[in-house]
C-alpha positions in Angstrom: 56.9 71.5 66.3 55.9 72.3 69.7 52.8 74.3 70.9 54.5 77.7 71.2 56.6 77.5 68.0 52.9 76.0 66.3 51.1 79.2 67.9 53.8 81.9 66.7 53.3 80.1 63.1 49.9 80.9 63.5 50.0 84.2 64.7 52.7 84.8 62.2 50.5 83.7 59.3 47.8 85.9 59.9 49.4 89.1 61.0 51.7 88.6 57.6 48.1 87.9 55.6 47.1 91.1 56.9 49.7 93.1 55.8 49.8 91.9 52.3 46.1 92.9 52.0 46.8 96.2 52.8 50.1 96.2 50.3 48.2 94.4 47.3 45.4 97.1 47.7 48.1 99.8 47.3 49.8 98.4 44.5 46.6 98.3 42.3 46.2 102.2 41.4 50.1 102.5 41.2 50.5 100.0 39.4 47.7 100.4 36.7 49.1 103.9 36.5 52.9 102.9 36.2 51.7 100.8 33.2 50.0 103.2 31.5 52.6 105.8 31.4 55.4 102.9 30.3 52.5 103.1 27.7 52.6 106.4 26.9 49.1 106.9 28.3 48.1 109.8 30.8 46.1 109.8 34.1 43.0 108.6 33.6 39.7 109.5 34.8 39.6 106.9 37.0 41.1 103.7 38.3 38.6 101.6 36.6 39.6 103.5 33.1 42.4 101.4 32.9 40.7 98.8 31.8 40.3 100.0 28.6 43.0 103.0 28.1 44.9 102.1 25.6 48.4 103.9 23.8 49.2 105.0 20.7 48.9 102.0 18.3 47.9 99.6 20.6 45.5 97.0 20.0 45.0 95.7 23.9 44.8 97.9 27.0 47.8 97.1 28.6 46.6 98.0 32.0 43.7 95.6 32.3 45.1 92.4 33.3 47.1 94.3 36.4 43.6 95.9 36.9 41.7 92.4 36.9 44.0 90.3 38.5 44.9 92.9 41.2 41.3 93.4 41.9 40.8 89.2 41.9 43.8 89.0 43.8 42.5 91.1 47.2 39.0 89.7 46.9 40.7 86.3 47.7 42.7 88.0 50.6 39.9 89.4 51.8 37.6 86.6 51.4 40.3 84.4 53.0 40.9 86.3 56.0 38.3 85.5 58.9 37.5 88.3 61.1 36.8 88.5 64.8 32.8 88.4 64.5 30.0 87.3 62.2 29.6 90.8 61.4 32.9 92.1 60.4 33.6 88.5 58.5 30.1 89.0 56.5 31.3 92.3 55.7 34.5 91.4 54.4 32.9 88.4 52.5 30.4 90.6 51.2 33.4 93.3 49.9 35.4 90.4 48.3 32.6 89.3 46.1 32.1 93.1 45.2 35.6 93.2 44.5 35.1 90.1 41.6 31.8 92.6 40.2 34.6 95.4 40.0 36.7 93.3 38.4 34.5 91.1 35.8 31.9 94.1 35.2 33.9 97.4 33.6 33.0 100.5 33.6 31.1 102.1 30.5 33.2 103.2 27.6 33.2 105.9 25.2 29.3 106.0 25.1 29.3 109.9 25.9 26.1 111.2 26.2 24.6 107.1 25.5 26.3 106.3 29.5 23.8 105.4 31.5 24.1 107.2 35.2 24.3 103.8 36.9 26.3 100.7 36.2 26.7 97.6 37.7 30.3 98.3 38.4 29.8 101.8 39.6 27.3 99.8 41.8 29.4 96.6 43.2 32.8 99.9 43.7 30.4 101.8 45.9 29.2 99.2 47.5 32.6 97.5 48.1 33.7 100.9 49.8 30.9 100.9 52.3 31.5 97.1 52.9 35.0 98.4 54.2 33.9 101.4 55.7 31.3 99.6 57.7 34.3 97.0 59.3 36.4 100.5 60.1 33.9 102.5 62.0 31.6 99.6 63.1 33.9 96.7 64.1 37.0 98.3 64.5 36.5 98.7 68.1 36.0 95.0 69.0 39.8 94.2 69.8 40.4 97.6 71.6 39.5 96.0 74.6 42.2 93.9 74.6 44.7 96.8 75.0 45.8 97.4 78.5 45.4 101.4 79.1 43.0 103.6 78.3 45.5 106.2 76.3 46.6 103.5 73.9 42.9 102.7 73.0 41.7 106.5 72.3 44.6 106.9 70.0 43.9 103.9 67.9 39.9 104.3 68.2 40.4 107.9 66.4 42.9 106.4 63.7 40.4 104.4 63.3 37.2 107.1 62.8 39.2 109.2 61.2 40.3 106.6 58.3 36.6 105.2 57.8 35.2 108.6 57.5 37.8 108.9 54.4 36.9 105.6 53.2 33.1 106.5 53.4 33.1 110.1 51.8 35.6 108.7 48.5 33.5 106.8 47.1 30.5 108.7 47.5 32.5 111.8 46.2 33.8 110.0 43.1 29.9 108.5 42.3 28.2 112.4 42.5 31.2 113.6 40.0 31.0 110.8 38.1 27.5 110.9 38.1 25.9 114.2 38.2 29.2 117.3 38.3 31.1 118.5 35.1 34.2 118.6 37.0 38.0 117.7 36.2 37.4 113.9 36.0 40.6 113.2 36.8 40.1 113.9 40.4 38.2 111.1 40.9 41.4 109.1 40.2 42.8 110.6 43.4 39.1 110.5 44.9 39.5 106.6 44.7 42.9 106.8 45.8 42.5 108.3 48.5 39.8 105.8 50.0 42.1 102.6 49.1 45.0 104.5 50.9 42.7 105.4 54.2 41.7 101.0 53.5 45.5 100.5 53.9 46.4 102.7 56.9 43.4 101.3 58.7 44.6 97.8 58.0 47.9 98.4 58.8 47.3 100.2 62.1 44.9 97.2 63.3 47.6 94.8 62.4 50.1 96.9 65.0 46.9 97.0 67.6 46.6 93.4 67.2 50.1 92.4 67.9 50.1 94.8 70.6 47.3 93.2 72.1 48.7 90.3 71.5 44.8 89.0 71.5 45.2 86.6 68.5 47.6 84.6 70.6 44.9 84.8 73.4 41.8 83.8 71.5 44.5 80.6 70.4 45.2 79.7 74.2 41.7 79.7 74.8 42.5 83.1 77.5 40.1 85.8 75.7 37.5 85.4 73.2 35.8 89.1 71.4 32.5 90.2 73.2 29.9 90.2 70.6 28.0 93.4 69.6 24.8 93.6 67.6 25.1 94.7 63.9 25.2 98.4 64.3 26.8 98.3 67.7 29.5 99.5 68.5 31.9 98.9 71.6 31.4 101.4 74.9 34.7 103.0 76.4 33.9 102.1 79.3 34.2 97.9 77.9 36.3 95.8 80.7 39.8 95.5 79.3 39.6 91.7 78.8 37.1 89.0 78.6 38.0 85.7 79.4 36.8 82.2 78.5 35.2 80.1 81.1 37.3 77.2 81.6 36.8 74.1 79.4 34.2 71.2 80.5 36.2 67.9 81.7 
C-alpha cells in the first residue's frame, strides 16, 4: 500500500470512528425504548429507567442489557478516539469513564419517599454531559482555523454554540426535575434525549468540518498541526487560517 492509499486508510478510519459515535449514541434511547414497548412497557421516566422497567410477567428487565452494553459500547468509542489537544482528549477520557459509572451504577428504584436526592449515577450522567458540553463550546473551535473563508467558519462556530448550550442545559434540566420539581417525569426522558441528540449533531457536523478542512490529512503530512489553547480558552476569530509545521531537523 502506498503512502496516499495508507493516508486515505487513515483518514478513512477515523472520520468513519466518528460517525459511529454519534450513531451508537442515538441508537441507545431508541433502542431501550423500542424494547420496552415490544415488551409491552410504556415511556419511562427516564433513560436510565430502563434498567429496571420490566413487563407484565416478566422476571428480567428486558431493556437493561441494550442499556449497559450501549452505554459500555460509546465509552470505548469515546475513550478510543484521540482528540486534537490534551484538553479535548482529557475531556473525552474523562466522559467515557462517566459513561462505565452510568452504566455499572443504576439509578434508584422504587424507594419513593426512601430516594436519596443524589446518586452516584445521577452524579457520573451529569457529569458525563458537562464532559461533552465542555469539548462543544470549549474545543470545538480548534480546527476552525483550518477552514479557508471566514463565512464557512461562522456558520459552523454557531452550530457549534448552539448544540453545546442544548447539551449543557439537558442535563441540568433533567437533575432539578428529577431532583427537586413534581413535574411529569416523563419529560426528562425527552430532557435526556434531547442532549444526546444536540451530542450527535455536534459530532456529525465536526466530522463534515473536518473533512472539509481536510486538516486530519494535514496534521498526517506533517503540513499543519492545531494551535494550543489554555484550558478555558477558546480560539479568537481573528486566528490565522493555518499553522504550519516547521520543517523537520536533518
Amino acid at each position: 500500500m502506498d503512502n496516499d492509499k495508507l493516508q486515505e486508510h487513515i483518514l478513512s478510519t477515523y472520520l468513519n470512528l466518528r460517525f459511529f459515535i454519534a450513531a451508537a449514541a442515538v441508537l441507545i434511547p431508541l433502542v431501550v425504548y423500542g424494547v420496552g414497548r415490544l415488551h409491552g412497557i410504556g415511556l419511562q421516566d427516564s433513560i436510565s429507567a430502563y434498567y429496571w422497567a420490566q413487563g407484565p410477567g416478566e422476571m428480567y428487565p428486558p431493556a437493561r442489557a441494550w442499556f449497559v452494553g450501549g452505554l459500555l459500547g460509546v465509552a470505548a468509542l469515546l475513550y478510543l478516539y484521540k482528540g486534537f489537544s490534551f484538553e479535548e482528549n482529557a475531556a473525552l477520557n474523562l466522559a467515557a469513564v462517566l459513561a462505565v459509572g452510568v452504566a455499572v451504577f443504576p439509578m434508584q428504584w422504587n424507594c419513593q419517599e426512601e430516594c436519596g436526592r443524589f446518586s452516584l449515577h445521577g452524579f457520573c450522567a451529569v457529569a458525563m454531559f458537562l464532559c461533552l458540553a465542555y469539548v462543544m463550546w470549549f474545543r470545538s473551535l480548534d480546527t476552525l482555523v483550518h477552514l479557508p473563508d471566514e463565512r464557512s467558519r461562522a456558520g459552523y462556530r454557531k452550530t457549534y454554540e448552539l448544540t453545546s448550550i442544548v447539551m449543557l442545559v439537558s442535563p441540568i434540566t433533567a437533575f432539578l426535575m428529577n431532583t427537586f420539581w413534581g413535574t411529569p417525569k416523563s419529560y426528562v426522558f425527552f430532557i435526556e434525549t434531547a442532549g444526546i441528540l444536540a451530542f450527535a449533531l455536534y459530532w456529525v457536523v465536526k466530522s463534515l468540518e473536518l473533512r472539509q478542512s481536510g486538516v486530519v490529512r494535514k496534521v498526517l503530512v506533517g503540513q499543519a498541526r492545531i494551535p494550543q489553547y489554555s484550558l478555558l480558552e477558546r480560539v479568537p476569530k481573528d486566528a490565522p487560517p493555518e499553522v504550519h509545521l516547521p520543517p523537520a531537523a536533518p
